[in-house]
Structure formats: C-alpha cells, structure tokens
C-alpha positions in Angstrom: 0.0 0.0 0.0 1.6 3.4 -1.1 -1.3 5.7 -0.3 -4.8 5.8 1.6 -7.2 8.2 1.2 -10.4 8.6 3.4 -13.2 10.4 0.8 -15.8 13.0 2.5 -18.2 9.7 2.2 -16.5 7.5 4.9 -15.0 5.0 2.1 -11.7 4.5 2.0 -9.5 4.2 -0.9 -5.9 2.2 -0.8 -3.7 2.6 -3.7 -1.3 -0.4 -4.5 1.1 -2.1 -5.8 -2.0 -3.9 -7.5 -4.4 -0.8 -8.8 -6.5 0.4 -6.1 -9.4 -0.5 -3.5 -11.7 0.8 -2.3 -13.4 -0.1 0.7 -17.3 1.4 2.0 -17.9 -0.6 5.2 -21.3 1.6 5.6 -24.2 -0.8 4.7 -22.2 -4.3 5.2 -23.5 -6.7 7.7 -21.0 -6.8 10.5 -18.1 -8.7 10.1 -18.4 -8.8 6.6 -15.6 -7.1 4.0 -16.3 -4.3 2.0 -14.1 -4.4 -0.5 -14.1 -3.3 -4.4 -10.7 -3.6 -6.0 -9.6 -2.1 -9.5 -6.8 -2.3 -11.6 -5.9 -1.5 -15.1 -8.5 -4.2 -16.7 -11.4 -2.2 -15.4 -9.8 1.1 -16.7 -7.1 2.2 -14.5 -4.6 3.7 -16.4 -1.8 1.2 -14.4 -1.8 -1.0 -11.5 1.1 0.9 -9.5 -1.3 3.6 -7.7 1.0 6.1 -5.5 -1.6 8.7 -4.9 -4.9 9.7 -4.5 -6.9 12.5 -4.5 -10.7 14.0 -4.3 -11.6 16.9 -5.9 -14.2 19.1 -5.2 -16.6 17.2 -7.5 -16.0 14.5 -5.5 -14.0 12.9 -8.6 -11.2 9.8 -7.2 -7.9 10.9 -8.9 -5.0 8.0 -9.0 -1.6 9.5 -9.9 0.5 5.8 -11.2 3.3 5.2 -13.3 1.5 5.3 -16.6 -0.1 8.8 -16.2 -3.6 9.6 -14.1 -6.9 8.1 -13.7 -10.2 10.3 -12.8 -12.6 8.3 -11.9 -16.4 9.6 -11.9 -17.9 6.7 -9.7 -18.4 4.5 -13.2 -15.5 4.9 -15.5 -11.8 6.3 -15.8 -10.8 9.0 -17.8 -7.3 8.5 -17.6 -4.0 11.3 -18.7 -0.8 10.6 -19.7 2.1 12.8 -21.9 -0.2 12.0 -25.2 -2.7 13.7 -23.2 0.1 16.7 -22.0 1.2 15.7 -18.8 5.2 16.3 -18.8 5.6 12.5 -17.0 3.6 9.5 -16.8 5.2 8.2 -13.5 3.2 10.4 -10.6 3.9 10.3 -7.5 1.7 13.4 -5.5 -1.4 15.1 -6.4 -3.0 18.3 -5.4 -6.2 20.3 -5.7 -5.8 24.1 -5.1 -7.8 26.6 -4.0 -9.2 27.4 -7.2 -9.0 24.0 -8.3 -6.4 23.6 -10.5 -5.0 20.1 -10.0 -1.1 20.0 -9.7 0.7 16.8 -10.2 4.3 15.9 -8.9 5.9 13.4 -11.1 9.0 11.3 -11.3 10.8 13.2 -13.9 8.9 15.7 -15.6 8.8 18.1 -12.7 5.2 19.8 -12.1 2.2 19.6 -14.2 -1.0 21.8 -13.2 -4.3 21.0 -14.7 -7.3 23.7 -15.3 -9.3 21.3 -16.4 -8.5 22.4 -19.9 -5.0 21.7 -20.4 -1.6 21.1 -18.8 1.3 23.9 -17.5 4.5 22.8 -16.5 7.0 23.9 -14.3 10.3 21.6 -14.2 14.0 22.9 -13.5 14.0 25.4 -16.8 11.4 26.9 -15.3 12.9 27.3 -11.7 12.2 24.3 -10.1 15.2 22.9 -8.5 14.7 19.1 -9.2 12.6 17.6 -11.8 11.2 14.3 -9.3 8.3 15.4 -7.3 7.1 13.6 -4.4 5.2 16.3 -2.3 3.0 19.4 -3.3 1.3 21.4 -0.8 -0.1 24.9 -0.9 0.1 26.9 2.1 -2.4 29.4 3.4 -1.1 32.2 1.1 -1.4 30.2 -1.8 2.2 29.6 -2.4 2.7 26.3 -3.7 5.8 24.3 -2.2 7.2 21.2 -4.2 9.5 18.5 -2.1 11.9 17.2 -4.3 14.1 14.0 -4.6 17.7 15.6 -4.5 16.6 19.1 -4.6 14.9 20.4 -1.2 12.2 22.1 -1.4 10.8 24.6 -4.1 8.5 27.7 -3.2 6.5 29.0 -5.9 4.5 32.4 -5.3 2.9 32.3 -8.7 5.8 34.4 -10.4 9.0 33.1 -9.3 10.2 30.0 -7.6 12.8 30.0 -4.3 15.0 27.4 -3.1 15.2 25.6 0.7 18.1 23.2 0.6 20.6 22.1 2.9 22.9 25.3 2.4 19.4 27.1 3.8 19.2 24.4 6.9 17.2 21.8 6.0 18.8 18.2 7.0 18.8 16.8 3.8 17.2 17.3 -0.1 15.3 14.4 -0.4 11.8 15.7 0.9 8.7 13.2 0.9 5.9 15.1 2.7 5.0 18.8 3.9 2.6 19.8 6.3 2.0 23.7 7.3 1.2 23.5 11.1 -1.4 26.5 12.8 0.8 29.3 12.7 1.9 28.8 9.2 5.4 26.8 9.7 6.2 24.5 6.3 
C-alpha cells in the first residue's frame, strides 16, 4: 500500500502495488468485507497507484506510473504525456484553492491542470529538481514542491525560491510537507 485516502463519504480508498481498492464498510452486515478492487483491466490507467486524490466534485484521482486516472464513480478518464502531462510516472497530487490540480511526477517536474490543459513547471522553469514527491499549498497560496535531491521549491505564482541544505534543511530528499497553525512549512 503506497497511499490511503479517506473520501468526505467514509469509504476508503488504498492505492497499491495492484491498482486500487476501495473499501465502504457503511451498509455491510457486521463482520463482513467491503471491498471493491480495481486495476488496469477495469480502466485504471496502471496498476502501480502512489496517490490519490478528491476533488471538489468529488471525482477519485489516481496519480501511477502510466499517467492519471479520474474516476467519476463509473468509468476512468485517464491522462498521460499524449494527453500533456510532462511524465507518466506520478507520484503526489494536489487540488488548489481554485481548483487547478497539480501533479508531482518522477521526472517531468510539475504539471497543473485547469481542467482544460496542462502547464508545466520543471527545472528550466525554476524548479530545483525535476522528481516530485510532495506538493502542498500553504495558506497564502504559495505552492511548495519537495523534491528528490533538490529540497524544497517555493513558488508564489511568479518566481520559484529554493530551501536546501545550504538554507538548513537536514537533507534534499523531501517526501511530505505539512504547514502546522501558525503557518510553519
């Protein structure tokens, strides 16, 4: 299991090795399993699922390593670099405040989504590494990007800045951000 994810339902969604399951324990008998499992044969775009993510649709987004699935409830709609995305192996998803959905991947840096089409930020751009494993935007809406070798990258929505170990941080490899009450990263 890579990920879990707990929707605003009360299911619960595990992403895998194996696609994804999802599990809705609401109207099962007691002691009985709730399980609905996934994987590329019912429309997944790949079995390796390393995150997940609910929009505010309530759409189920699995980032794997053969682009993204959306799924509706019924069916997949699934992205990948024919589709614009700069990488097809994702590893972190995010839905910001105005709903654009940003997508760490192994590789290709950052891709955001408007629902229309794909920008991308990678190291040309000012990111500092190109393999994403962490987004998270913080109550300004500054978006912050943990990086595999680079530390972490802040982007304000003009510029990008840099948090490395020359700045402090203990080393570059970042896998997960949280901004705490007061606005700490």
């Amino acid at each position: 299991v890579h990920c879990i994810m707990e929707d605003r339902s009360g299911i619960f969604w595990f992403g895998t090795e194996g696609g994804f399951s999802k599990y809705d324990s609401r109207s099962l008998p007691a002691g009985q399993a709730g399980f609905t499992n996934f994987t590329a044969k019912e429309g997944l775009s790949n079995d390796r699922v390393f995150s997940i993510l609910e929009d505010r649709s309530g759409n189920i987004w699995f980032g794997t390593f053969n682009g993204i699935s959306k799924f509706d409830g019924q069916s997949f709609t699934n992205f990948t670099e024919k589709e614009g995305l700069s990488n097809n192996n994702i590893y972190t998803l995010l839905e910001d405040k105005s709903g654009n959905i940003w997508i760490g991947t192994g590789g290709g840096g950052v891709s955001k989504y408007n629902n229309q089409s794909f920008t991308h930020f990678t190291n040309k751009e000012g990111l500092s590494k190109n393999y994403v494993f962490s987004i998270l935007e913080d109550k300004l809406g500054n978006m912050w990007f943990g990086t595999w070798g680079g530390g972490v990258s802040k982007y304000n929505g003009q510029y990008f800045s840099h948090f490395t170990q020359k700045e402090g941080l203990s080393n570059n490899d970042i896998r997960c951000m949280v901004e705490d009450k007061s606005g700490n990263i």
